[in-house]
KOLMI-729271 format. One line per 10 residues: number of its first residue (from 1); their letters; for each residue x, y, z negated of C-alpha. Coordinates in steps of 0.001 Angstrom, whole numbers, plus 524288, in hexadecimal, padded with zeros to 5 digits. Layout:
NUM = A = X/Y/Z ~ ...
***
This chain:
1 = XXXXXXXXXX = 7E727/7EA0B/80255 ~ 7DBE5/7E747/80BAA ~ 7D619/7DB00/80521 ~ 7D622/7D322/7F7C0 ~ 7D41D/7C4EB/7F99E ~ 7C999/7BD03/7F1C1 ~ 7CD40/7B6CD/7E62D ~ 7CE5D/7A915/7EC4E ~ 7D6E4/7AEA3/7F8D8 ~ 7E0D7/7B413/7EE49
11 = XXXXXXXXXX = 7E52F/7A7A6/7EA0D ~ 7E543/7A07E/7F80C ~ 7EC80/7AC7F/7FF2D ~ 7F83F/7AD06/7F602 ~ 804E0/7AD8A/7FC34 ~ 80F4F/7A217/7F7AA ~ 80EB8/79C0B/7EC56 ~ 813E8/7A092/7DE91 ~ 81CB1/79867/7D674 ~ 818E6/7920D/7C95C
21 = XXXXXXXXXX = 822DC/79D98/7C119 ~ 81C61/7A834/7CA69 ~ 80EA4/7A221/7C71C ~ 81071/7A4AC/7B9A8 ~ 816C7/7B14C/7B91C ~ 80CC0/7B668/7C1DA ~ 80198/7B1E6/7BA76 ~ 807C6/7B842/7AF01 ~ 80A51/7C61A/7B611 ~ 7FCC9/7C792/7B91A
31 = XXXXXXXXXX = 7F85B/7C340/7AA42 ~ 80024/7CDBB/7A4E2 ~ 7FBE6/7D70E/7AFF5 ~ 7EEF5/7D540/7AE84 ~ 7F1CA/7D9CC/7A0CD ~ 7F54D/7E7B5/7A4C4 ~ 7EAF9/7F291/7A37C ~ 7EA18/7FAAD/7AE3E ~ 7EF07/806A1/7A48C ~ 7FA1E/7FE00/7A038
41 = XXXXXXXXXX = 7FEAB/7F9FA/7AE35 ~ 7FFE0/808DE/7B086 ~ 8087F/80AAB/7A549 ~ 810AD/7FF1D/7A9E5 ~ 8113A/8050A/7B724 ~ 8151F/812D0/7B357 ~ 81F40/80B23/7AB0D ~ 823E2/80575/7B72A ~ 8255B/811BC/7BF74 ~ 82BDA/81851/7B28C
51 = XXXXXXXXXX = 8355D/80EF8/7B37E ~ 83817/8101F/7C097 ~ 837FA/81D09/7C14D ~ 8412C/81F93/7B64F ~ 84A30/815A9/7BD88 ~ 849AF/81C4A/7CB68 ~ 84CF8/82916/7C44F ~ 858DE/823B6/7BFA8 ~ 85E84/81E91/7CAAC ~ 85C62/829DE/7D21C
61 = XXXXXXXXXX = 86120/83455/7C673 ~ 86CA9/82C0A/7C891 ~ 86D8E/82A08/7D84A ~ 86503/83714/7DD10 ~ 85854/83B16/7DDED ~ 84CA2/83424/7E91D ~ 846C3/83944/7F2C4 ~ 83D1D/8436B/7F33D ~ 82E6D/840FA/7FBDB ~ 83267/84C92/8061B
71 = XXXXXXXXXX = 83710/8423F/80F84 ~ 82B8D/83C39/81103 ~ 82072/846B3/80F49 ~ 82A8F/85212/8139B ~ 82E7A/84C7D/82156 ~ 827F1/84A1D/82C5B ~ 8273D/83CEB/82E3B ~ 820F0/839AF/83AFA ~ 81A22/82CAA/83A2E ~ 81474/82110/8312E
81 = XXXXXXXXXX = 81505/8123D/830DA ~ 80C97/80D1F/8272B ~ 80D99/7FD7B/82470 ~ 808AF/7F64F/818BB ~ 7F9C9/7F1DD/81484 ~ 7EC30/7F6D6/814F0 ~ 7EFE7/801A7/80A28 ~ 7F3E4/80A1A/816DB ~ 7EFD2/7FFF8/82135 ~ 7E9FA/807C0/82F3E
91 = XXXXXXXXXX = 7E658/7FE53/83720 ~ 7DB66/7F428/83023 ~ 7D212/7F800/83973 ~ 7CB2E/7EA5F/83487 ~ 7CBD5/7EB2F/82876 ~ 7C5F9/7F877/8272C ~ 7BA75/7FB6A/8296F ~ 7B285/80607/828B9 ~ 7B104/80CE5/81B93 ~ 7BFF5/80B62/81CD5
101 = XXXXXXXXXX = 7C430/817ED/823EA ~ 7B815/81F15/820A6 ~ 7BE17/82B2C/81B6E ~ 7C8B3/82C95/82749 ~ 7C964/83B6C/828E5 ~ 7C3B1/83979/837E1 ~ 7B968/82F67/8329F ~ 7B67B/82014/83721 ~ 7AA98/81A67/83C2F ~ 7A61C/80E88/83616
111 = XXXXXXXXXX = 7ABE0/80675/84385 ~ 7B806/80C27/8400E ~ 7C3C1/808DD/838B0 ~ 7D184/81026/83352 ~ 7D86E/80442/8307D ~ 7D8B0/808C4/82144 ~ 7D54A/802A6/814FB ~ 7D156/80EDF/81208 ~ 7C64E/81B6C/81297 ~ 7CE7D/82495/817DD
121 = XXXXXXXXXX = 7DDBA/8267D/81AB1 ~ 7E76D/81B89/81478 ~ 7F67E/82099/80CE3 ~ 7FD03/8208E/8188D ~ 7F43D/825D1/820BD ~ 7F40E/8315C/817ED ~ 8037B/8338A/816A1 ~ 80442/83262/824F8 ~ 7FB4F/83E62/8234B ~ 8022E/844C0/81AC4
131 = XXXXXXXXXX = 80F4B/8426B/8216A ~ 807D1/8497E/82D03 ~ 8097A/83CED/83623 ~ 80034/835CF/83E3C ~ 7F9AE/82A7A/83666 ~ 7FE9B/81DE4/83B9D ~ 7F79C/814A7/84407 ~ 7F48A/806B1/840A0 ~ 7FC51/7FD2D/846BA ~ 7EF07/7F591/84954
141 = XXXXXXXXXX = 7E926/7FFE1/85088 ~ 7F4DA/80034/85ACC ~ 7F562/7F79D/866D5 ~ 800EB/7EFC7/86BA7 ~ 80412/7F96E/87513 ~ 80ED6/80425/87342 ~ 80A29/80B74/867CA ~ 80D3B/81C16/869FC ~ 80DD0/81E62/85D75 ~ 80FC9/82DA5/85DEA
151 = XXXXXXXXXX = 812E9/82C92/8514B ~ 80805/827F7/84A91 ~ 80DC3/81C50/84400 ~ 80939/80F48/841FC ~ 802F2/80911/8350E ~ 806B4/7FA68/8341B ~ 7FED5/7F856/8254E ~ 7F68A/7EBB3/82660 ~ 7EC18/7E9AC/81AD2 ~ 7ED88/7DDD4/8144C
161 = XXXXXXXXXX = 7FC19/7DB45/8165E ~ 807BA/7DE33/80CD6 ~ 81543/7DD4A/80DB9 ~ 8157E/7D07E/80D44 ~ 8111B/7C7B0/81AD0 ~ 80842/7BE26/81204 ~ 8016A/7C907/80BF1 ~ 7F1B8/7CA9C/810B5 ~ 7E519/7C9A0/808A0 ~ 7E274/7BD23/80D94
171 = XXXXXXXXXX = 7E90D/7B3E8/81671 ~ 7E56C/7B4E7/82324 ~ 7E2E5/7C3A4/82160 ~ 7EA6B/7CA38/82D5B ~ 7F2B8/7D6CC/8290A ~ 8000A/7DA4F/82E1F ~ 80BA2/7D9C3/820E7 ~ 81518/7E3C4/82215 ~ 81F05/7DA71/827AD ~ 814F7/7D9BB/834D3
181 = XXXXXXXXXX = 812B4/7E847/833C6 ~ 82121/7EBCC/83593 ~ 8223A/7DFED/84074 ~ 818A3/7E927/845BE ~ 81F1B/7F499/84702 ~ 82CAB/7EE99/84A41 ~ 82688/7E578/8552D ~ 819A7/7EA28/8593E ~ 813B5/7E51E/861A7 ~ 810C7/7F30B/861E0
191 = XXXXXXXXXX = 81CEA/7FC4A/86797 ~ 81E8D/80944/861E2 ~ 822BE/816BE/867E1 ~ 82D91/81D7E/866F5 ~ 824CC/826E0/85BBF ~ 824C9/81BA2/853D5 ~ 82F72/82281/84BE3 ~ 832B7/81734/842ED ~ 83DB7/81D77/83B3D ~ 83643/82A75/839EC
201 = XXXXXXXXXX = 82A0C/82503/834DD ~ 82629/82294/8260E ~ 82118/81670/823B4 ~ 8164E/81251/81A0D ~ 815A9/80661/811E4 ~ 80B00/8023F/80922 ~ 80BD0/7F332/80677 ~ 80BF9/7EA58/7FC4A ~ 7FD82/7EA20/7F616 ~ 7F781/7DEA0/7FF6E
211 = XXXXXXXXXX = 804D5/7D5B1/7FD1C ~ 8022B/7D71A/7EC87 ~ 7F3CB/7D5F3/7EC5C ~ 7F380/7C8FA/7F805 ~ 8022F/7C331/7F704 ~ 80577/7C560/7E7B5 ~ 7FC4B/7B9CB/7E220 ~ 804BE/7B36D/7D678 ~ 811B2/7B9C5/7DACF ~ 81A5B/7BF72/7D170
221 = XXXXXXXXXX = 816F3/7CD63/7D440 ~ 824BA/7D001/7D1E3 ~ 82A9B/7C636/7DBA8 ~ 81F86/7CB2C/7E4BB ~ 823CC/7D8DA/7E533 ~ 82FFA/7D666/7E9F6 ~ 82C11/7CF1A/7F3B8 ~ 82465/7D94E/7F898 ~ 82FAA/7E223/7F526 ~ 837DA/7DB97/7FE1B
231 = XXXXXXXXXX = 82D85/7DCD4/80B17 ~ 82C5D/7EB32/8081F ~ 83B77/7EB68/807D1 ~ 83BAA/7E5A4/815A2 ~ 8327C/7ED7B/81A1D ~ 83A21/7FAA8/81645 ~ 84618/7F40A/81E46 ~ 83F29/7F0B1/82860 ~ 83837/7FF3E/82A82 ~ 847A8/80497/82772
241 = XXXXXXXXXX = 84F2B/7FD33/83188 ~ 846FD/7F83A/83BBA ~ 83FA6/8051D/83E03 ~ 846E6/80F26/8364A ~ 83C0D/813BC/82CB6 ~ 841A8/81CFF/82248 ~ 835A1/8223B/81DA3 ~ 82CD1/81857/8147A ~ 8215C/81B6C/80C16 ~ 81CC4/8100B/80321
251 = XXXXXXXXXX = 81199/80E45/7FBB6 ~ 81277/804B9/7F00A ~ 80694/7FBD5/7EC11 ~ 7FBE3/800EC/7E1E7 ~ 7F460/7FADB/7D6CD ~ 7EEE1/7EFBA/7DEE2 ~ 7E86D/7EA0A/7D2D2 ~ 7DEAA/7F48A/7D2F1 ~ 7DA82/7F5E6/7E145 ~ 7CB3C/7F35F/7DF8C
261 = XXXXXXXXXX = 7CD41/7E5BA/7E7EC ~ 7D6CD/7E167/7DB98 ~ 7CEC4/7E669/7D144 ~ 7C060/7E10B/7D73F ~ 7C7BC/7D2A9/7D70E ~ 7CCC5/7D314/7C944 ~ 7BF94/7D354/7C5B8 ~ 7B4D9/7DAE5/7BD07 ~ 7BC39/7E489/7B50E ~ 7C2F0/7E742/7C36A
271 = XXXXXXXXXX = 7D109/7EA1B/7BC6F ~ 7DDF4/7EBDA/7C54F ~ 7E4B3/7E025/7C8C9 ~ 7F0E7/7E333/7BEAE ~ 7F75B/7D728/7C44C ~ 7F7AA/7DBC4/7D32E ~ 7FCF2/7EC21/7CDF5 ~ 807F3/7E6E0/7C6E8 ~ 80BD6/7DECE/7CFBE ~ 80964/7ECD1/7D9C8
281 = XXXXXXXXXX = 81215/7F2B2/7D10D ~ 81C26/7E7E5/7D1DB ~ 81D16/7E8C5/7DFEC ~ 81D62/7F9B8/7DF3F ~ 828B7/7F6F4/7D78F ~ 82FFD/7EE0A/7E1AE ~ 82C75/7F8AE/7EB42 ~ 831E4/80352/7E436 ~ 83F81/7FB60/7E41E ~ 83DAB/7F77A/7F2FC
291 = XXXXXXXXXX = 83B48/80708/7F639 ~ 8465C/80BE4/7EF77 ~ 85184/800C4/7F45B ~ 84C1E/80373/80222 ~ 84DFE/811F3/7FEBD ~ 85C53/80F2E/7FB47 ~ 85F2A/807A6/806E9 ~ 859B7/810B6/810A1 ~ 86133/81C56/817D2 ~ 85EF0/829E3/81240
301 = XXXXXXXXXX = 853DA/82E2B/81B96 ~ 849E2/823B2/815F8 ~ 83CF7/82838/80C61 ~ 836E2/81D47/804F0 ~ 82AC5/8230D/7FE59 ~ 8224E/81AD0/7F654 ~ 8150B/81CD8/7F215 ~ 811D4/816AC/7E4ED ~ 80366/812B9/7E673 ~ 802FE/80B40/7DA65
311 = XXXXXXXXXX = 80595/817C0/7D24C ~ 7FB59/81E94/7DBBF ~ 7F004/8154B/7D971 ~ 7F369/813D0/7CBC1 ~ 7F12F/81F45/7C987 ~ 7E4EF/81F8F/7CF29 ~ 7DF49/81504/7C935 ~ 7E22A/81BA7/7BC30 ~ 7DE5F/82783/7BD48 ~ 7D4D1/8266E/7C92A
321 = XXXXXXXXXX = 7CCF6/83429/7C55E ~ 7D8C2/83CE4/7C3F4 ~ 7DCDA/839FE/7D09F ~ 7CF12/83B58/7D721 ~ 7CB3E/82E4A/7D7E0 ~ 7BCA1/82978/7D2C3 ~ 7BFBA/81AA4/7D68B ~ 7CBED/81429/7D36C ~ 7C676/805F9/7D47F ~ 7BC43/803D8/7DE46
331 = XXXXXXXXXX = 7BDB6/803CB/7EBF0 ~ 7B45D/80E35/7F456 ~ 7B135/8045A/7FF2C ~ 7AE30/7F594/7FC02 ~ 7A77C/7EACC/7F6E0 ~ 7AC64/7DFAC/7ED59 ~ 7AD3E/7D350/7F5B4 ~ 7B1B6/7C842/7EEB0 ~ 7B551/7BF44/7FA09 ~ 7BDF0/7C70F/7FDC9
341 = XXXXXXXXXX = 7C33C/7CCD8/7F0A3 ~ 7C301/7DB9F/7F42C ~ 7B9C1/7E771/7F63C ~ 7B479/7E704/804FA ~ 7B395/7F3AB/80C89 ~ 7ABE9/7F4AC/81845 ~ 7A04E/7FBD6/81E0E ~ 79786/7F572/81469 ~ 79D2F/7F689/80830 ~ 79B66/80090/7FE42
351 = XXXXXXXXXX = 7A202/80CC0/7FF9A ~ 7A4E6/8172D/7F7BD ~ 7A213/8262D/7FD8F ~ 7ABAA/82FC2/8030C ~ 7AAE9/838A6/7F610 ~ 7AD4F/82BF5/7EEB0 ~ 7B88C/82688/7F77A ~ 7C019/833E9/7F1E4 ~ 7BFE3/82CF3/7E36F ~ 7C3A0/81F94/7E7D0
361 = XXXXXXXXXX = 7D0A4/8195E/7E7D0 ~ 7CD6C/80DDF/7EF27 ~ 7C65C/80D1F/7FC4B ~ 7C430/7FE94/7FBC9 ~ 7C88B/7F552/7F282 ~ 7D714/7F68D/7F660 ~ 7D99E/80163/7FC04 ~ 7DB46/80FA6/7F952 ~ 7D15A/81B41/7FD6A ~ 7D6C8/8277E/8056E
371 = XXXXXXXXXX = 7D4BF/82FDF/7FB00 ~ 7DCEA/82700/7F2BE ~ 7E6D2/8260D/7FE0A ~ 7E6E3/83526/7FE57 ~ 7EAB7/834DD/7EF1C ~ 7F5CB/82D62/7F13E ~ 7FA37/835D7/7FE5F ~ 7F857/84347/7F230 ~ 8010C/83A7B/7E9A8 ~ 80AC1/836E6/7F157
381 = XXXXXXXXXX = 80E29/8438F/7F62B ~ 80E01/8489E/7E7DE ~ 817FB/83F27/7E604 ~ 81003/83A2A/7DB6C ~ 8115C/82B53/7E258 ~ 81A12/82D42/7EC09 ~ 8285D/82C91/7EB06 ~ 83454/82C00/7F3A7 ~ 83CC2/820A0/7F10F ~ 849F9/825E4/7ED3B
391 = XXX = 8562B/82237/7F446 ~ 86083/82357/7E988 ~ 86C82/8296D/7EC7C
***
């Protein structure tokens, strides 16, 4: 989610063209969704989850109980690969400069840069904290030599990319999809050790965001999401037979709609973009049936944990103060740029201070602050969004 095209660049960049049926039935989708409250898409969601929750129950009152978290956050798994976008993205170097960084616990100079679309430490660099492993290295930052990895891991997330190849903000914008980032850790060019540990490691995915805000345009969001249903499908294959992964912890896509880039572009009364979180939601919901048949088809020894980041960062939008947050809407670094169609964060712009970055949600105008990273690391291991996909007997 590293940048939101201008209004003009939307309609050139689209991907394919939409037939005349899918025309219609899209235009109609976003009529109705446009419709929807932001109160009333909450009821529809908690509706949703009812549902599925009453229907998981049942199947596994009938075929046995899932798994608990302990073998994830009670083992000691020894190393991380991280792929996906810029929500846990390393290796920007770019694309972030300094205030990005500025609250990394052993500081940043203003010639320096984390890689991070964000103030401090990103999700995975906190579980990888948490998990008591080294924090992977970007894939960027490595050279083409032999990589001794003593067991540090490697992060392969690219900002801007999605699951799909076509996906970017614009079209000559240079990102690596998640089909390049696992050509790059089957074929290099970089070689790995023997502490590369592939089938020991636990490996982070947070995708999906960048292909439904830059490769959706006037798709059926429902026809959509299983396309991108399918890619994550492959990719769960490919990390299960070509490198033996068994460990997986997925994150699935928030309330994109109300990400201060989406609300700054739908104009004065800067309301979510209801069109772009239901079609979030229909995508979460693929997901969720993509987890749990790869969870059925595994062997015994594989964890599938997903994080639900919609239910996270819905409920921080609606109750922003309960949780600690003074800013649910605004981003703490940027400036409104309407050539480019997003908030702009750089050493210029206006910046919130530290005491204030501890009440924002956003650091920029797409992505999250480390406190609000930290929140979801406290929620997660409360099991309050975090769940292990059940393997039914």
């Amino acid at each position: 989610m590293v940048e939101k095209k201008n209004k003009s660049s939307r309609k050139s960049d689209a991907v394919g063209s939409s037939k005349e049926n899918d025309d219609a039935t899209s235009k109609e989708y976003s009529k109705n969704a446009e419709k929807v409250s932001w109160r009333q898409f909450l009821f529809t969601i908690l509706g949703i989850t009812a549902a599925v929750v009453i229907g998981i129950c049942f199947r596994n009152s009938i075929r046995g109980p899932a798994k608990s978290m302990d073998p994830l956050f009670g083992s000691s798994v020894p190393v991380m690969y991280v792929f996906g976008d810029s929500t846990v993205a390393a290796g920007d170097f770019l694309m972030t400069p300094f205030p990005y960084g500025i609250d990394w616990p052993n500081g940043v100079t203003k010639n320096e840069s984390k890689g991070r679309f964000c103030n401090g430490y990103t999700v995975a660099d906190l579980l990888a904290k948490r998990l008591n492993i080294p924090i992977p290295q970007s894939y960027n930052f490595l050279d083409n030599k032999r990589v001794k990895l003593e067991g540090n891991g490697i992060n392969f997330a690219s900002a801007g990319c999605g699951l799909l190849q076509a996906t970017r903000p614009f079209v000559r914008f240079e990102c690596y999809s998640i089909s390049d980032q696992i050509l790059q850790m089957l074929y290099g060019p970089k070689k790995w050790d023997a502490k590369a540990r592939f089938d020991e490691a636990i490996y982070v995915i947070s995708v999906g965001g960048n292909d439904l805000m830059f490769s959706l345009k006037g798709k059926d969001p429902r026809v959509f999401a299983r396309q991108l249903g399918s890619e994550m499908g492959n990719l769960l294959k490919t990390l299960y037979e070509k490198v033996g992964g068994r460990t997986y912890f997925v994150n699935n896509v928030g309330p994109l709609g109300c990400i201060p880039n989406n609300r700054e572009f739908s104009g004065l009364e800067k309301k979510c973009n209801q069109e772009l979180n239901v079609a979030a939601v229909e995508y979460n919901r693929v997901l969720d049936e993509v987890l749990l048949n790869f969870s059925r088809i595994s062997d015994d020894s594989t964890v599938v944990v997903l994080a639900d980041s919609f239910k996270l960062f819905s409920l921080f939008l609606e109750s922003p103060a309960v949780l600690g947050f003074s800013n649910a809407t605004g981003p703490c670094c940027g400036e409104w740029v309407d050539s480019k169609g997003m908030f702009v964060c750089n050493g210029t712009s206006p910046l919130c201070s530290k005491s204030e970055r501890e009440g924002y949600i956003f650091f920029d105008g797409a992505h999250t602050t480390a406190s609000a990273n930290q929140k979801f690391l406290e929620f997660c291991l409360a099991r309050k969004i975090c769940s292990v996909v059940g393997k039914l007997l």
